[in-house]
C-alpha positions as CSV (number, residue, x, y, z in Angstrom):
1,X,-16.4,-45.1,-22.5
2,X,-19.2,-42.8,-22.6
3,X,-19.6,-40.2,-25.4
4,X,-19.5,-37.4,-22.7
5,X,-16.2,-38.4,-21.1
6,X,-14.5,-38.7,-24.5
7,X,-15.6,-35.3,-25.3
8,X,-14.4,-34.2,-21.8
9,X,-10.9,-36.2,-22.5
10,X,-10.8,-34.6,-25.9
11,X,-11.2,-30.9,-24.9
12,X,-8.9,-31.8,-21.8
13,X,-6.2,-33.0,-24.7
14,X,-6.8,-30.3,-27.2
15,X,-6.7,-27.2,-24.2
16,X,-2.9,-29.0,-22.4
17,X,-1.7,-30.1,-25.7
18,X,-2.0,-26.2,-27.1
19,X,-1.2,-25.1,-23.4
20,X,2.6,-27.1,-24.1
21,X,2.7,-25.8,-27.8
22,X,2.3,-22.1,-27.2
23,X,4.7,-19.8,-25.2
24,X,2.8,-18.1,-22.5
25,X,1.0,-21.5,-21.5
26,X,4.1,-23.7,-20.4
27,X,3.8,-25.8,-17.7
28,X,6.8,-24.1,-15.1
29,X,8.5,-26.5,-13.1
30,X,8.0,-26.8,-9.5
31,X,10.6,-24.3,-7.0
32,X,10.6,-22.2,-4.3
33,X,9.4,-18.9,-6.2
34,X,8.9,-20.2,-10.0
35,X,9.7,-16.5,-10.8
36,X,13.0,-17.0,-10.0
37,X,15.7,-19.4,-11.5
38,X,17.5,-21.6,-8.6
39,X,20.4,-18.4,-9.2
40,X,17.8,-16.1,-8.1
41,X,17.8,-14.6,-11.4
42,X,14.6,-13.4,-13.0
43,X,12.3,-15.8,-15.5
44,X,8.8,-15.8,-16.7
45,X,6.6,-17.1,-14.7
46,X,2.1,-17.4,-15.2
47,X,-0.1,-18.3,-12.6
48,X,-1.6,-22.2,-12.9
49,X,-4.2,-23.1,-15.6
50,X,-7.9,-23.3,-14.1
51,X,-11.4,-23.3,-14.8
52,X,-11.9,-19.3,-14.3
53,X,-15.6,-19.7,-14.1
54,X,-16.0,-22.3,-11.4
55,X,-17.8,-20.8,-8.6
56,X,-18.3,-17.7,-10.5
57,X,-22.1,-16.2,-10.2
58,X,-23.6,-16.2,-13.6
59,X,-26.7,-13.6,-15.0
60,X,-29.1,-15.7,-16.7
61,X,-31.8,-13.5,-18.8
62,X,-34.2,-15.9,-18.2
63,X,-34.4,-19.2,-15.6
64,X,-37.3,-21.6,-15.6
65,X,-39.0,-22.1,-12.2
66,X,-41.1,-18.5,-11.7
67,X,-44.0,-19.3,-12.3
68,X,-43.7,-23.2,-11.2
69,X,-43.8,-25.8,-13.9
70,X,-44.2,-29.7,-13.6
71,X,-40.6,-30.2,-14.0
72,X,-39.1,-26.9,-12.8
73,X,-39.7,-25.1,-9.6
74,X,-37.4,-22.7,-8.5
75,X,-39.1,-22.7,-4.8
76,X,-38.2,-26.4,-4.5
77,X,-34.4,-27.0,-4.4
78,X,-35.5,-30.9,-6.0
79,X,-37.1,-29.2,-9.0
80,X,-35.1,-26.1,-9.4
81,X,-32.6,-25.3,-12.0
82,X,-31.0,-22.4,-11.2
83,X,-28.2,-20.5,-12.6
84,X,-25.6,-21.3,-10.1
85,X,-26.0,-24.3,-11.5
86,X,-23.7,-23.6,-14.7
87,X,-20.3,-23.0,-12.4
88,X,-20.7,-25.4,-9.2
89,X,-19.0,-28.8,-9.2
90,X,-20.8,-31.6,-11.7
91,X,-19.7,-35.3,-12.2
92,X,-20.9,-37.6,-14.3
93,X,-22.9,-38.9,-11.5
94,X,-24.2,-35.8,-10.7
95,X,-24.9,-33.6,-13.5
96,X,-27.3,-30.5,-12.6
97,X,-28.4,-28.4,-15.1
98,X,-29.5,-24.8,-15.5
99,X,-33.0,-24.3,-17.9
100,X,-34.3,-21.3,-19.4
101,X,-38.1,-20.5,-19.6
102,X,-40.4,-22.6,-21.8
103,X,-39.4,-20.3,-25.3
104,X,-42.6,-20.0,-26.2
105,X,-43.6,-17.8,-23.5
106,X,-40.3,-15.3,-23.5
107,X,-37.8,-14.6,-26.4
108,X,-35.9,-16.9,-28.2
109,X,-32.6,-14.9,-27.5
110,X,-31.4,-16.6,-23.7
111,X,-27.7,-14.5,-22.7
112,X,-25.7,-16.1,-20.1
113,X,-23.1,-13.3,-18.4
114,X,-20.3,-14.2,-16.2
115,X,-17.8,-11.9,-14.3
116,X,-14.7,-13.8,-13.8
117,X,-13.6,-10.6,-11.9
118,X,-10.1,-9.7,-13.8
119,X,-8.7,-9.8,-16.2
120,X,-7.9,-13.7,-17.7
121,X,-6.0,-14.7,-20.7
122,X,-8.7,-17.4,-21.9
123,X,-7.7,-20.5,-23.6
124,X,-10.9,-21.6,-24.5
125,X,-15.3,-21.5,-23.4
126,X,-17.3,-24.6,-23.2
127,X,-20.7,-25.0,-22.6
128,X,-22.4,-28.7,-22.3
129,X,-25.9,-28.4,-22.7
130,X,-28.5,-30.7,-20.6
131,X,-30.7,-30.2,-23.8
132,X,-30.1,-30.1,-27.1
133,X,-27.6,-27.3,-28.5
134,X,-29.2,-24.2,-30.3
135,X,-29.2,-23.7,-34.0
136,X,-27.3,-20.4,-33.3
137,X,-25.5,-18.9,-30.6
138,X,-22.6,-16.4,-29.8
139,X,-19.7,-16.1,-27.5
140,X,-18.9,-12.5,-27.0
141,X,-16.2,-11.0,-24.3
142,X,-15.5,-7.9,-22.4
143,X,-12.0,-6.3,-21.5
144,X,-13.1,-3.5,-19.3
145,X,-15.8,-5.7,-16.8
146,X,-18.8,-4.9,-18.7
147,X,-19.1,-1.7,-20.0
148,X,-18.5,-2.8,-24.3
149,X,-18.4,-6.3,-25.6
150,X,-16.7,-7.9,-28.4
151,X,-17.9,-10.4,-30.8
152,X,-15.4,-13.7,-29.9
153,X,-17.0,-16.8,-32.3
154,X,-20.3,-17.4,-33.7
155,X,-22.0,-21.0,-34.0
156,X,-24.9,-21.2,-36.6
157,X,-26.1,-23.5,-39.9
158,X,-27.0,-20.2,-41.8
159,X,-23.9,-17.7,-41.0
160,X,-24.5,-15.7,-43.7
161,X,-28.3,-15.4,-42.4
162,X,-28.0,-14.7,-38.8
163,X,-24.8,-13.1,-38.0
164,X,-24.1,-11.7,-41.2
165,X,-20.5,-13.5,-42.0
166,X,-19.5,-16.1,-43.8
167,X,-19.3,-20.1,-42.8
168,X,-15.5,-20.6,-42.0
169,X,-13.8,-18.0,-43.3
170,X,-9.9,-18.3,-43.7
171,X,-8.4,-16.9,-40.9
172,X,-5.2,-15.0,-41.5
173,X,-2.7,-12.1,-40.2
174,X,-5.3,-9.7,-40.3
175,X,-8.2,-10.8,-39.4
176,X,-7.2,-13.0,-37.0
177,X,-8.2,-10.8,-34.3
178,X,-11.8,-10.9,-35.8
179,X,-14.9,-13.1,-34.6
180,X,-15.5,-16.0,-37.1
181,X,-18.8,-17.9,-37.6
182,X,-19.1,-22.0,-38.2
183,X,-21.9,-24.6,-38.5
184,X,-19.6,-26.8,-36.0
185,X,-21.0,-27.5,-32.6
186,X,-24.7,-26.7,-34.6
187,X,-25.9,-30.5,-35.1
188,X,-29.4,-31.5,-34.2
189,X,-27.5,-34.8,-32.6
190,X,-27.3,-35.3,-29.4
191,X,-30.2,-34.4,-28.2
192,X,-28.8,-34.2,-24.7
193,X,-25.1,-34.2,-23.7
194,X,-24.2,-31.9,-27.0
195,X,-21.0,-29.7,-26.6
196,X,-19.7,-26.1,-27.8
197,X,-16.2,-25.2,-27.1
198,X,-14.2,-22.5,-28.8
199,X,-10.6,-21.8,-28.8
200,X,-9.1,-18.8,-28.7
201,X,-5.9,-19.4,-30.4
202,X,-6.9,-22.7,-32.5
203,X,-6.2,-21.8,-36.2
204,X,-4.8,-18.1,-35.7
205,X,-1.7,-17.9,-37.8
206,X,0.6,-15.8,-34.6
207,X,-0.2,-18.2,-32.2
208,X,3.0,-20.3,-32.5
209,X,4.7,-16.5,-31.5
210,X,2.2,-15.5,-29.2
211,X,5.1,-13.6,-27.2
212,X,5.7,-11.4,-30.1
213,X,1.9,-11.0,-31.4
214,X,0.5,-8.2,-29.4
215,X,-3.0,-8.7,-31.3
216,X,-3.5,-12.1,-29.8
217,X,-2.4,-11.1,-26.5
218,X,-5.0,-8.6,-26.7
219,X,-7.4,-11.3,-28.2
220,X,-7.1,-13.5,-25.6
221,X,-8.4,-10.9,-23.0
222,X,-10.9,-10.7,-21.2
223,X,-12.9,-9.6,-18.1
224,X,-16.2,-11.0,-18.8
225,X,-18.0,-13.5,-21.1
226,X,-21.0,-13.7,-22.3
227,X,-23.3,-16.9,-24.4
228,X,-26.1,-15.6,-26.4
229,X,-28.4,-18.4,-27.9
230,X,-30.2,-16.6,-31.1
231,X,-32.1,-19.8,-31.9
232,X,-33.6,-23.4,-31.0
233,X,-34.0,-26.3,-33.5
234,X,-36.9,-26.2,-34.0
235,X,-38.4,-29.5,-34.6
236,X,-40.6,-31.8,-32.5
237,X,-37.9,-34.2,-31.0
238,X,-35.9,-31.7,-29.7
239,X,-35.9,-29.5,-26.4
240,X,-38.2,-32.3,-24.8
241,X,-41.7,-31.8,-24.0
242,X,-43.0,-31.6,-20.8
243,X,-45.0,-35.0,-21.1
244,X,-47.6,-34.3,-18.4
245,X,-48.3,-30.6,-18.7
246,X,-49.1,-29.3,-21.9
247,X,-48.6,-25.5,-22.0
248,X,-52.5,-24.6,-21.2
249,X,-53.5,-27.5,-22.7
250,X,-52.7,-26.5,-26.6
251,X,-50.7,-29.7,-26.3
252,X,-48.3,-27.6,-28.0
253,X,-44.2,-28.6,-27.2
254,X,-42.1,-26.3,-24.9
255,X,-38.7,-25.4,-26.1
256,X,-35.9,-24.7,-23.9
257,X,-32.2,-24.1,-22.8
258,X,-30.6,-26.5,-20.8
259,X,-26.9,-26.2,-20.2
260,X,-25.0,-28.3,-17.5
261,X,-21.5,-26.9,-17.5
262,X,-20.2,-23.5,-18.1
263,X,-16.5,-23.4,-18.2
264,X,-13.5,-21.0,-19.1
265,X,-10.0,-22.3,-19.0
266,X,-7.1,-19.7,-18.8
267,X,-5.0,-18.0,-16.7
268,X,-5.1,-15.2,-14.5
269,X,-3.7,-12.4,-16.6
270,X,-0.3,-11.5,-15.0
271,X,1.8,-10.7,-17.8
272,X,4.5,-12.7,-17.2
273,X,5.3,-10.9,-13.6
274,X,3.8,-13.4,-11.3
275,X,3.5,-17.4,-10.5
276,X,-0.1,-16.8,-8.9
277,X,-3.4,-14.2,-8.0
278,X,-4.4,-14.1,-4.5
279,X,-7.8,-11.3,-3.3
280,X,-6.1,-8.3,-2.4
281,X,-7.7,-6.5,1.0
282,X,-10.7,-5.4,-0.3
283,X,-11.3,-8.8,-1.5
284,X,-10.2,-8.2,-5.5
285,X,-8.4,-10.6,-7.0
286,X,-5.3,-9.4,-8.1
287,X,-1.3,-10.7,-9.5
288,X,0.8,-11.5,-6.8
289,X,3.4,-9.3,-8.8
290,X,7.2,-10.1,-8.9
291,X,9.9,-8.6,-10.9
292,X,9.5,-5.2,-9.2
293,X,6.3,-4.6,-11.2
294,X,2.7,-4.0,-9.8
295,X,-0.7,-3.4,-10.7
296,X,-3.8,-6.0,-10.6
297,X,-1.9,-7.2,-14.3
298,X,1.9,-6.6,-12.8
299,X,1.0,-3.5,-15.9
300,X,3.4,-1.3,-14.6
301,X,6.8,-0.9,-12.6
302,X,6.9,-0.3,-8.9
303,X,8.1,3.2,-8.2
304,X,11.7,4.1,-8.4
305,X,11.9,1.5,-10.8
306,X,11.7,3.3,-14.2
307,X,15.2,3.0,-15.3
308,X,13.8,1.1,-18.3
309,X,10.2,0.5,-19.7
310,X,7.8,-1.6,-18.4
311,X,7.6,-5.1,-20.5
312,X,5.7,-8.2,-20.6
313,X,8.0,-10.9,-19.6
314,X,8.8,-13.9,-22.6
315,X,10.2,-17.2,-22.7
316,X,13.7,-15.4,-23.8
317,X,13.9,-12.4,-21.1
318,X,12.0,-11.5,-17.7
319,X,12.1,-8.0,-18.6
320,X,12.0,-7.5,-15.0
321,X,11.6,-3.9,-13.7
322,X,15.1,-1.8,-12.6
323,X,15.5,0.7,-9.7
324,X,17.3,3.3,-10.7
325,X,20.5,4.5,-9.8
326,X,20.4,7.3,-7.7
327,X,23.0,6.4,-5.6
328,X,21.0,6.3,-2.2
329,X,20.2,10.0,-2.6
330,X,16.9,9.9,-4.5
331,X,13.3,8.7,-3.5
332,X,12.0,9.2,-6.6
333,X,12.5,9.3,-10.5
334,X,11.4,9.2,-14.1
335,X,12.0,7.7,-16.9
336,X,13.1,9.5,-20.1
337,X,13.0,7.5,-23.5
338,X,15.2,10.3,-25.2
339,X,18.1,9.1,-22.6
340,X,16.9,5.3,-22.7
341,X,17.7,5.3,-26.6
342,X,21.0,7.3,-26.5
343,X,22.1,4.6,-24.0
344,X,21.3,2.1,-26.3
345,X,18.1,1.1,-24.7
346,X,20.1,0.4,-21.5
347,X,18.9,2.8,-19.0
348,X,16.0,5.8,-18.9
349,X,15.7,6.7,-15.4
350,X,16.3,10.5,-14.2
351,X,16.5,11.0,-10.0
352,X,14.4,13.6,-9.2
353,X,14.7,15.7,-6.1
354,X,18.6,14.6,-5.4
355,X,19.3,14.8,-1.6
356,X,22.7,15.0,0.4
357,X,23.8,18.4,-1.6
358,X,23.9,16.2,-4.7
359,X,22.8,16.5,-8.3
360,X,22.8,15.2,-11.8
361,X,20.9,12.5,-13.3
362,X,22.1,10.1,-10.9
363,X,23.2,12.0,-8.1
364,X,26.0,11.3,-8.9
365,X,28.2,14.9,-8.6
366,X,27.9,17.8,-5.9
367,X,25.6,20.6,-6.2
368,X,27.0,24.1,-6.5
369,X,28.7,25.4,-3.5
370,X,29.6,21.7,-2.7
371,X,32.6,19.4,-3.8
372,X,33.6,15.5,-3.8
373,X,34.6,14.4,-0.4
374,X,36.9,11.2,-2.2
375,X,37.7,9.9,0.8
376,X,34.2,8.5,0.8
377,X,31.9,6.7,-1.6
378,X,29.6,8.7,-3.5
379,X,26.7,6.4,-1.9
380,X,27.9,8.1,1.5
381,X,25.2,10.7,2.4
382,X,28.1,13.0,3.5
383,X,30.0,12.4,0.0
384,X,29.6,16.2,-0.8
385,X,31.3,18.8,1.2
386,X,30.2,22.5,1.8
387,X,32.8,24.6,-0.3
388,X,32.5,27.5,2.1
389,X,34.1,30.3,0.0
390,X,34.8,33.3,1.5
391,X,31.9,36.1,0.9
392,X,34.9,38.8,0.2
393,X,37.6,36.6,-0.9
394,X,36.2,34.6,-3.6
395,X,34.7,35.3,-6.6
396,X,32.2,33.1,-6.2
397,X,30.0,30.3,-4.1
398,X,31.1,27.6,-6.6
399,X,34.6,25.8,-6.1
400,X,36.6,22.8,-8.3
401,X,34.2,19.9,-7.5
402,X,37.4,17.7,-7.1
403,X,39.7,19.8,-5.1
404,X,37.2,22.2,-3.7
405,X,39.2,24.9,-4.7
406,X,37.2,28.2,-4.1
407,X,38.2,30.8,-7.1
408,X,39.7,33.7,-6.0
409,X,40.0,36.9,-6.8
410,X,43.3,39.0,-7.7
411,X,45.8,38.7,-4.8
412,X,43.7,36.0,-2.7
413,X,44.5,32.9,-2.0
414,X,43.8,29.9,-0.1
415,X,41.3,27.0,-0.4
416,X,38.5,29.7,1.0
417,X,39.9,32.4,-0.4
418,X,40.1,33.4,3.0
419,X,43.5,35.6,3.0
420,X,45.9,37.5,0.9
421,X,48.7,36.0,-1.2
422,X,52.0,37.0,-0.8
423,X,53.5,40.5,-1.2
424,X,49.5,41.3,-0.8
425,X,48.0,43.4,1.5
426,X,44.1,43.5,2.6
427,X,42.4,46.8,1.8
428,X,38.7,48.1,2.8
429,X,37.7,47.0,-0.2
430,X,35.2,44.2,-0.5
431,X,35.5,44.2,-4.7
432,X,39.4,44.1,-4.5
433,X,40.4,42.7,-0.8
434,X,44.0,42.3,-1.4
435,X,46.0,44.9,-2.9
436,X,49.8,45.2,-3.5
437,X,52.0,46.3,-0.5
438,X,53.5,49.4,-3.0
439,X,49.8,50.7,-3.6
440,X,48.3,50.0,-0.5
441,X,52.0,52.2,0.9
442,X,50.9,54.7,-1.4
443,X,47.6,55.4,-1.1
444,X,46.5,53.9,2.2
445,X,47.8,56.8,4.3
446,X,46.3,59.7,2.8
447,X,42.8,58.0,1.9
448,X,40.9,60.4,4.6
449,X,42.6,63.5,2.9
450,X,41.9,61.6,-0.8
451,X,38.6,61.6,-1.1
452,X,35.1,61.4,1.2
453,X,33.2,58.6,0.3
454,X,29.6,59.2,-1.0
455,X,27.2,59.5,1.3
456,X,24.0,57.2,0.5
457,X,21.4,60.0,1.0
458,X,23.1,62.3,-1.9
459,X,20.5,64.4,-3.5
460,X,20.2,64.9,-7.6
461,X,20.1,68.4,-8.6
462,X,20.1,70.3,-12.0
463,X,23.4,71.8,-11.5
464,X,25.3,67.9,-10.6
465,X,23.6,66.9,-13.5
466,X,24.4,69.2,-16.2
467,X,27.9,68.7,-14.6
468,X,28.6,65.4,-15.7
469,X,29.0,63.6,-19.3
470,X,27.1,60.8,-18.6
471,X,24.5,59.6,-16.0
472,X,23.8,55.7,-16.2
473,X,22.0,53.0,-14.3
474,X,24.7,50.1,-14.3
475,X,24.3,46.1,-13.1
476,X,27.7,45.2,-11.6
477,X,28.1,41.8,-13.1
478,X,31.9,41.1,-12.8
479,X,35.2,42.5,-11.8
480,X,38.9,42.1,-13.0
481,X,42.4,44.1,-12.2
482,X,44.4,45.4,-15.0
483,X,47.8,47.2,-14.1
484,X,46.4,49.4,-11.3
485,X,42.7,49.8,-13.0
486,X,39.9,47.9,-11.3
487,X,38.0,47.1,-14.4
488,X,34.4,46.3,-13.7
489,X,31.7,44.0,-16.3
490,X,28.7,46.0,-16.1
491,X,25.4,45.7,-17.9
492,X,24.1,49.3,-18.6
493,X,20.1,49.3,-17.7
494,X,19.1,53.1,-18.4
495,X,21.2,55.8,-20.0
496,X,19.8,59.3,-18.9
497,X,23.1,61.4,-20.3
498,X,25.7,61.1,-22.5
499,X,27.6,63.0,-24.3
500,X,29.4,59.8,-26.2
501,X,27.2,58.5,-28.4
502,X,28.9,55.0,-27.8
503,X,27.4,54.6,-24.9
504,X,24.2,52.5,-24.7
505,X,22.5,50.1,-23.2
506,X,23.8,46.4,-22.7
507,X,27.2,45.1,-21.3
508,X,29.9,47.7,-21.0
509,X,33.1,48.2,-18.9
510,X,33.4,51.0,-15.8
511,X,37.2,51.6,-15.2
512,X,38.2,52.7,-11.8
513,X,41.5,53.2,-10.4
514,X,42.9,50.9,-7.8
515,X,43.6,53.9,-5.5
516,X,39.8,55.1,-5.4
517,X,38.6,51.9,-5.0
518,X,40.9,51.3,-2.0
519,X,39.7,54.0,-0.2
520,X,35.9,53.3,-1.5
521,X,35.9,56.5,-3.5
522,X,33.4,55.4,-5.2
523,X,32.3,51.9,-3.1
524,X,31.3,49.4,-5.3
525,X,30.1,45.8,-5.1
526,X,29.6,43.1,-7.7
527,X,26.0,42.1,-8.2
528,X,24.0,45.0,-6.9
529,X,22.9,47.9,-9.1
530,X,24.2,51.9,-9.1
531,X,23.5,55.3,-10.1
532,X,26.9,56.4,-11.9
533,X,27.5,59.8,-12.9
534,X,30.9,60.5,-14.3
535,X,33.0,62.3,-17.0
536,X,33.7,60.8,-20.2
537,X,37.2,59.7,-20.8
538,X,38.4,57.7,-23.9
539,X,42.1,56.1,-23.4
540,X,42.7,53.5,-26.7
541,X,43.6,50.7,-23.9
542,X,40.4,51.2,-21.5
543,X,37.5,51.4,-23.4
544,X,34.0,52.3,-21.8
545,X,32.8,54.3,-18.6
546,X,35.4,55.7,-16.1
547,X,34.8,57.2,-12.8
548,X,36.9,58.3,-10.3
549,X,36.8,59.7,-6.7
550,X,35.0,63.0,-8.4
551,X,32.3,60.5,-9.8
552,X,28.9,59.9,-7.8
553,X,28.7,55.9,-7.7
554,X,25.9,54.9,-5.5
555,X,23.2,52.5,-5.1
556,X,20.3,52.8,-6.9
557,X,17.0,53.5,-5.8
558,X,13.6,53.3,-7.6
559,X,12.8,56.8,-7.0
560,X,15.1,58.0,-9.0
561,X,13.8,57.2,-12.3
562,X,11.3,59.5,-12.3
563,X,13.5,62.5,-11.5
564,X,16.2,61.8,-13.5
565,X,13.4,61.5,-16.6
566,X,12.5,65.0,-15.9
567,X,16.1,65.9,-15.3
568,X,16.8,64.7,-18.7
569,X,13.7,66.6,-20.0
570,X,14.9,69.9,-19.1
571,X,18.5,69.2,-20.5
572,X,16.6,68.5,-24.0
573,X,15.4,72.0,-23.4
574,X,18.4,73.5,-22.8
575,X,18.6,74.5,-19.8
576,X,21.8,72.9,-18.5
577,X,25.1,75.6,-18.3
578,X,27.8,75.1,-20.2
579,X,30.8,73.4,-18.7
């Protein structure tokens, strides 16, 4: 056996034998999907273990061939050692070889650059060299296709000297993330045939937890690599001489390159979210993602699948990707990592834009003026039913969510509130709509000869003012009965007179009498804004405004304010009569 393929079997036992000690590089068995377990649950699953640079174009800073040698010609495929070389097919029978310029007539630095064209998790980069290897050189890779580069091992007999480090440093917890240096791989034996192959992980103390060391994962990285030979040995036997040209006729030697093989084993980078990498349409290669994750890495969930964090996959757990549960009214939703810890790190996700008159987090309850149709599932899209409360009955647009039970207001019943409860009567009234039969007996006839209703047009004079005790600008918020008192929540917006000193802006009460309101002396509706002008009365059981049929209640208008300011100026100046 042949000193190359030993080298060859030894590198191909050293990269499986790690590839079967380390986590994220075990062999899977062979099935239908091996992301999936034969109970179609979830596993880890990584894409197959290749030679990521086979194929792969290489940059060369400098090929032999241009201008023609003896032994290299780049116009004469016999003679030419190009750079396309380094990544086709070789056997042992057939080894071609890519060469660098004569060094004497370009630098001694020679970089090779290849684009493996996304992102790998590399195992290990070997180079086996048609000449003899360089007294220096440097591996260096890329994470983001080219733009920085990152040391990743340096090969020379004088470290220190040339890279600044020392000769085998002690790799450790917290530097092993950082580029070492060696004088391995640096003999001046063989002179042909020589090999350099680094391992990523070899020697770093978290590789036997790889799934739990995010520096290595991160280490391991890479988009691009590129081999930077600092220096040749530079003696006579070595680098071969061109025995029947001699450089101009110096007779001087000629120094070169020469590197047969270029290979980096690893596997596409897939975070533990797919079996395989296939070229997407624009011709990318890219994960063929599983686990309801996506992304040319599977780097991220698929959306409306945020109930929980995205997750590498380990040997232990898929950490697969979860929908989340809107209950088939949702399209769309977040994820919240307050919610995700309060549920014990079960479930994040927050529907967003809930359809079918539903709400919540999940969707999971009716919307205001709906409620629970329990005959059907809350997956149904017609689950939530229109409440439908009466405009005058109810008290408002949002009924009991189970029963759908509109509330009502005093003397109204039904699930609408859509007619009077017994010994009720209906009124005129849109604020109280049902009335007692004894009130409505006794005040119902005579409402025409009771009082006129305010006309909406009612002009503001000097004389009405200086009439009255108070003049306010009220927000009807809320309504209640109390005996035969209608007794109304307002929130008091302007005060322009009063005589009470209690009486200021915020929330108040306006009491009016059940029989005034019945016949809409003053008319009054919740929610809407007035101009009240009344006289001050102070029972101990009714505190706050009251107004009667002699009261001006009336809708309020913008205009107003300005000449109900002047209004109130003149008062200030005394020109109001004494009651």
């Amino acid at each position: 056996m042949d000193l190359l393929h030993l080298l060859r079997l030894l590198l191909t036992a050293c990269v499986f034998g790690l590839s079967q000690t380390i986590n994220p590089f075990v062999v899977q068995q062979t099935a239908s999907d091996p992301c999936y377990d034969e109970n179609s649950a979830p596993r880890r699953c990584i894409p197959e273990f290749v030679n990521a640079a086979f194929g792969k174009e290489v940059q060369a800073s400098s090929t032999c061939g241009k201008p023609p040698t003896h032994h290299c010609d780049a116009s004469d495929p016999r003679k030419a050692h190009p750079a396309s070389y380094l990544t086709d097919l070789n056997t042992a029978s057939n080894m071609t070889c890519w060469r660098s310029e004569s060094l004497h007539l370009s630098p001694q630095n020679v970089t090779l650059t290849l684009s493996l064209a996304k992102k790998f998790e590399v195992i290990y980069v070997s180079l086996q060299f048609c000449s003899a290897r360089p007294e220096s050189a440097a591996i260096l890779k890329s994470m983001d296709y080219g733009k920085t580069w990152v040391p990743y091992q340096y090969y020379s007999s004088q470290c220190r000297k040339i890279y600044g480090k020392p000769n085998k440093a002690t790799v450790t917890k917290q530097n092993e993330q950082e580029a070492l240096c060696t004088d391995g791989h640096t003999d001046l034996y063989p002179l042909t045939g020589g090999l350099i192959a680094f391992s990523t992980l070899d020697g770093r103390p978290s590789a036997q937890d790889f799934d739990n060391s995010p520096v290595l994962q991160d280490w391991v990285t890479a988009t691009d690599i590129r081999v930077i030979f600092s220096r040749p040995h530079l003696f006579r036997e070595l680098g071969g001489r061109d025995n029947e040209e001699d450089d101009g006729g110096t007779g001087s030697f000629s120094y070169y390159y020469a590197v047969g093989e270029f290979q980096v084993g690893g596997r596409c980078k897939c975070n533990g979210h797919a079996s395989r990498c296939v070229k997407d349409k624009e011709g990318k290669l890219v994960c063929d993602c599983k686990h309801n994750t996506e992304g040319p890495e599977c780097d991220r969930c698929k959306p409306f699948h945020y109930d929980r964090p995205w997750q590498r996959a380990n040997a232990r757990e898929a950490n697969e990707c979860l929908a989340c549960n809107c209950n088939l009214h949702a399209r769309r939703c977040r994820f919240n990592m307050e919610l995700y810890k309060l549920s014990g790190r079960k479930s994040g996700g927050v529907c967003l834009n809930c359809r079918h008159n539903t709400a919540g987090r999940h969707c999971h309850y009716c919307k205001e003026g709906f409620y629970r149709d329990m005959s059907k599932s809350i997956t149904d899209r017609k689950a939530c039913k229109a409440c439908d409360c009466h405009p005058v009955g109810a008290a408002g647009k949002t009924c009991n969510q189970t029963t759908g039970q509109c509330p009502c207001k005093d003397g109204v019943t039904g699930l609408t509130c859509n007619r009077c409860a017994k010994s009720y009567q209906q009124s005129r009234s849109p604020v109280a709509p049902c009335i007692t039969l004894s009130l409505l007996c006794s005040f119902s006839a005579d409402c025409d000869s009771y009082c006129k209703p305010a006309k909406g047009n009612y002009k503001i004079n000097m004389k009405k003012y200086c009439k009255k005790d108070y003049v306010v600008q009220v927000n009807v918020l809320d309504m209640e009965t109390v005996a035969n008192w209608a007794k109304f929540t307002v929130n008091v917006l302007s005060v322009y007179k009063c005589r009470d000193e209690r009486v200021k802006r915020g929330d108040n009460f306006l009491w009016i009498h059940m029989k005034d309101l019945a016949c809409k002396c003053p008319k009054i509706q919740i929610s809407r804004k007035y101009l009240v002008m009344g006289i001050s009365e102070n029972p101990t059981d009714r505190p706050g405004l009251m107004a009667d049929k002699n009261s001006l209640v009336i809708q309020w208008r913008d205009a107003w304010t300005r000449r109900l300011r002047k209004l109130q100026r003149r008062e200030k100046k005394g020109k109001c009569l004494k009651p």
